[in-house]
N, C-alpha and C positions, 0 to 999 in steps of 0.2 A: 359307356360309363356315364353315369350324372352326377353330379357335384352332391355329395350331402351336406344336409345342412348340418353344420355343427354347432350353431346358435342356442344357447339353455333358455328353455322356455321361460323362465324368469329374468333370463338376459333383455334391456333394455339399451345398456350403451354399444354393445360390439356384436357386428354380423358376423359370423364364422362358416367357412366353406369347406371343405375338406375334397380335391378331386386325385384319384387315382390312376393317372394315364400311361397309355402303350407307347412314349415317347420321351428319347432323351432329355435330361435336362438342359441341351444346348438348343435343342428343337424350343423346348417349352419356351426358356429364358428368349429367343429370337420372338415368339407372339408378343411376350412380354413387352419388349424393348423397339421392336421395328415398326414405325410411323406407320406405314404401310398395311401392317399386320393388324396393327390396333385399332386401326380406322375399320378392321373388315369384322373385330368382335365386340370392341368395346365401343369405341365413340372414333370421331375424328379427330386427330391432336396435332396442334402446333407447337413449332418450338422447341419438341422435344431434344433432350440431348441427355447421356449419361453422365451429366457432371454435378459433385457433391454442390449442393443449393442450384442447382438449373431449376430455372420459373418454364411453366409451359402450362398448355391453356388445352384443355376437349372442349370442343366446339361442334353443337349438332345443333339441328332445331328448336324454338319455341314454344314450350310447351304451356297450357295455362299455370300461373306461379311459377314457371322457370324460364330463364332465359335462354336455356339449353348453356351454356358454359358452366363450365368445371375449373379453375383454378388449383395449378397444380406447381410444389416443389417438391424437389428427390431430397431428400433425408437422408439415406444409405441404398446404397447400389452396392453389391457382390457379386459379380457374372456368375451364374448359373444356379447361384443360392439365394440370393435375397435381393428384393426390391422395396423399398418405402418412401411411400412419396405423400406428402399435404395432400387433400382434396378440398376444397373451401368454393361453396355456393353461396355467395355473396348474399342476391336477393332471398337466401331463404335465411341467414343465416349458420350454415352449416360449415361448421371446421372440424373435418373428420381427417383419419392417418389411414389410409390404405397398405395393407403389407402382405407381400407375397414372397412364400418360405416356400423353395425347393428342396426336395432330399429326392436320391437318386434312390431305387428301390430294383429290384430282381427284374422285372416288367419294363421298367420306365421309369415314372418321378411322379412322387404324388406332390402334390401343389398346393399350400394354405392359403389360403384367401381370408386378412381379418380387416373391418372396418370400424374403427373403433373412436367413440370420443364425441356419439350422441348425448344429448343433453337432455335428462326427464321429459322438458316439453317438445321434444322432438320425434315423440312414437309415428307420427304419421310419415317422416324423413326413413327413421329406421324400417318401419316396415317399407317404404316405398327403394329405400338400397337393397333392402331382404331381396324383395322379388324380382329387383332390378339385378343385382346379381347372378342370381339363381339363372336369368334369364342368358345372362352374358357368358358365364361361364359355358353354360350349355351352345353357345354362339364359337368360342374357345374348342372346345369339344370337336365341332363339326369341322372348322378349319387345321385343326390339326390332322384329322382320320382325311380330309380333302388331300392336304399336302402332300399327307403318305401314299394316297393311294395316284397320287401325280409322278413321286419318285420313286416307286416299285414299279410304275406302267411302262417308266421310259428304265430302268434297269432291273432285269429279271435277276 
């Protein structure tokens, strides 16, 4: 499965994702939420903790114009349904809301992914979360179908 993008080509302030996966929403919410997990699709993060206003920090390499940190508070936490948390890139300027909506579905859990709260002169920001998403989620993808096929190996 690959994330589509649910983005309206007219849209400028909010990226939308839409992924449809083969996995509980207890499975999904664990990528979500586990230090560990996150470091293996989305960044490396410190700090992390489930608590309403917890500060916590993604921390990867230096890229030219970023310092690789992400700046991050939870907003609402709802185990297995909803996560939103600040995302704020200091040097670029960017104070975005990251939010990810679980619903349980026949299959598994499809997964909303929105980043919203781009600012007009921020097209080069937006397209670069566009594809930087697009990218992670698909990173999401491969460690979940990894997991499953770790705990079906060791229980037939």
């Amino acid at each position: 499965m690959t994330a589509i993008d649910k983005t309206a080509p007219s849209q400028t302030d909010t990226v939308s994702f839409e992924l449809e996966l083969q996995h509980s929403p207890e499975k999904v919410w664990r990528a979500l939420t586990d230090p560990v997990l996150l470091a293996e699709w989305l960044l490396p993060v410190v700090g992390f903790e489930l608590q309403p206003e917890a500060a916590f920090t993604f921390k990867t390499q230096a890229y030219p114009g970023w310092d690789g940190t992400v700046k991050c508070r939870i907003v609402e936490s709802e185990p297995h349904s909803k996560l939103i948390y600040t995302w704020v890139v200091g040097d670029m300027a960017l104070e975005t809301v990251v939010t990810f909506t679980l619903a349980p579905t026949l299959s598994g859990t499809r997964l909303s992914l929105v980043q919203s709260g781009f600012k007009p002169e921020q097209k080069q920001n937006f397209g670069g979360a566009r594809y930087g998403w697009q990218m992670m989620t698909g990173k999401l993808e491969t460690l979940l179908a990894q997991a499953h096929a770790e705990v079906t190996a060791f229980h037939p």
